[in-house]
N, C-alpha and C positions, 0 to 999 in steps of 0.2 A: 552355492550361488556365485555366480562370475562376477568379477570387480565392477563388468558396466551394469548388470543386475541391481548390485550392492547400488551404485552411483544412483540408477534410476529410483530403486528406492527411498535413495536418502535425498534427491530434489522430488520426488511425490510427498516424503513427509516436512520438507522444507516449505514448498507450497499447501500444502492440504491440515495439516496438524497446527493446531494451538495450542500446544503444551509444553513445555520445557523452556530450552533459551538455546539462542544461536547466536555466536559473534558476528562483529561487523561484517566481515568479509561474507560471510553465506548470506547475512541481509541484503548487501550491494549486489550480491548473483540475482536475488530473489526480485530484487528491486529491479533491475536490468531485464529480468526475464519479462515480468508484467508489462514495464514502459513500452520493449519492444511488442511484446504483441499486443497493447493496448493501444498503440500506435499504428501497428499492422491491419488491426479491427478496422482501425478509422478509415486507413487506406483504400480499402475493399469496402466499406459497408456506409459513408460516408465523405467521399473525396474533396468534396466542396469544400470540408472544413479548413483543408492544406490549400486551396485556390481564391477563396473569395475574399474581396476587399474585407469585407465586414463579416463577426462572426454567424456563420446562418443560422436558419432556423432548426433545435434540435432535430434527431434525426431518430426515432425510437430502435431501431435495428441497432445501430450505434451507442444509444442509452444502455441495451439490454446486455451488447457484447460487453460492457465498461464494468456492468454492475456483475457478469460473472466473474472481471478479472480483477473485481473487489474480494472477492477469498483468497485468492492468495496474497494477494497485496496487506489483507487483513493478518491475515497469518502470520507474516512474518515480521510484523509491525506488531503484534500481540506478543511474540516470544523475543523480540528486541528487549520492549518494556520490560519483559519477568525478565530477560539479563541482565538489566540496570535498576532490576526491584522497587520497579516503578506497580502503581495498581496492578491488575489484571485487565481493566475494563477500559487505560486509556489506549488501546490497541482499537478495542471495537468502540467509542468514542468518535475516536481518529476515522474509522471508515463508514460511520453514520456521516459524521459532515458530509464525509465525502459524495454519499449516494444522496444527502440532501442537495450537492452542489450540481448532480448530476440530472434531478428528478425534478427540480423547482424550475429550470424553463419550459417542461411539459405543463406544468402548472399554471403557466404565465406569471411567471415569479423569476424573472432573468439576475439571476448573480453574475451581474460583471463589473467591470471597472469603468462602461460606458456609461448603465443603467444609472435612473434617480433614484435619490434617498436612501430607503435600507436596502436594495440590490447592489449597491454600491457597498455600502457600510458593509453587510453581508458577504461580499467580493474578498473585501481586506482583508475583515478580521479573520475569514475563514482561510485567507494565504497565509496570513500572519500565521496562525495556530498550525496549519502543517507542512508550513516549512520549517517550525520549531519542531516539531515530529520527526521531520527529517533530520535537521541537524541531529537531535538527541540520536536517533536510531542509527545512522550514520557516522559518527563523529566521535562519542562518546562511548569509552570500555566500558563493560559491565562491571558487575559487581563481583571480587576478588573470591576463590571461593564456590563453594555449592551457598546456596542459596534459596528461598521458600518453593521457590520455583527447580529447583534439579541442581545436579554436579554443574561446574565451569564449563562452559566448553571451550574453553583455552588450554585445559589441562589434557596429559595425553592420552590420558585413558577413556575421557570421553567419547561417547556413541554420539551424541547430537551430530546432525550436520554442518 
């Protein structure tokens, strides 16, 4: 296999795999790769969102591209936590809120910071919670070590990406 083979296959199991653990740095690739083309999606499949005074009204094409670039978003938010031997389950946790943040103004259930009473409350507490996601998965080394979850992947003989 050729090094960009190798490459290709270690960001398909960086995006696609929930297993093991990845250091920060391949999370911020991982995290980088999603934003942009979950940003991209919006560009093409919903424009409005980047022009209108006010946020519009969902846009399901745009829902649907969001919630596939929730697996890898998931994924690598899943194997951050088993680096920092945190649960298994606050990975996928983390991107439930998420697709509820994404699914609830199809519902007529708008989470935002405009919105009254609990779409509001809703809004916060659900930024509050994953930008602490973030921080941890971002910010914070793993655990020293192989671990419940696999070898370091700080160390040199690891395969993880």
């Amino acid at each position: 296999m050729s090094d960009s083979e190798t490459r290709g296959a270690d960001l398909a199991n960086l995006l696609t795999s929930f297993h093991g653990r990845i250091a920060r740095k391949s999370w911020w690739i991982g995290y980088l790769i999603v934003v942009v083309a979950s940003l991209s999606g919006t560009a093409v499949l919903d424009p409005r969102f980047f022009t209108a005074e006010e946020l519009p009204p969902p846009s399901w094409p745009d829902t649907i591209w969001q919630l596939i670039w929730l697996v890898p978003s998931a994924a690598i938010t899943v194997k951050r936590f088993n680096d920092r031997d945190w649960p298994w389950w606050l990975g996928y946790a983390a991107a439930t809120l998420v697709a509820i943040r994404l699914l609830a103004p199809h519902l007529g259930l708008p989470i935002d910071p405009q919105a009254a009473g609990l779409g509001r409350t809703a809004f916060w507490v659900s930024t509050l919670l994953l930008t602490a996601v973030a921080i941890d998965n971002g910010f914070f080394r793993g655990t020293d070590g192989p671990n419940r979850y696999g070898p370091d992947p700080l160390q040199r003989n690891s395969t993880i990406p």
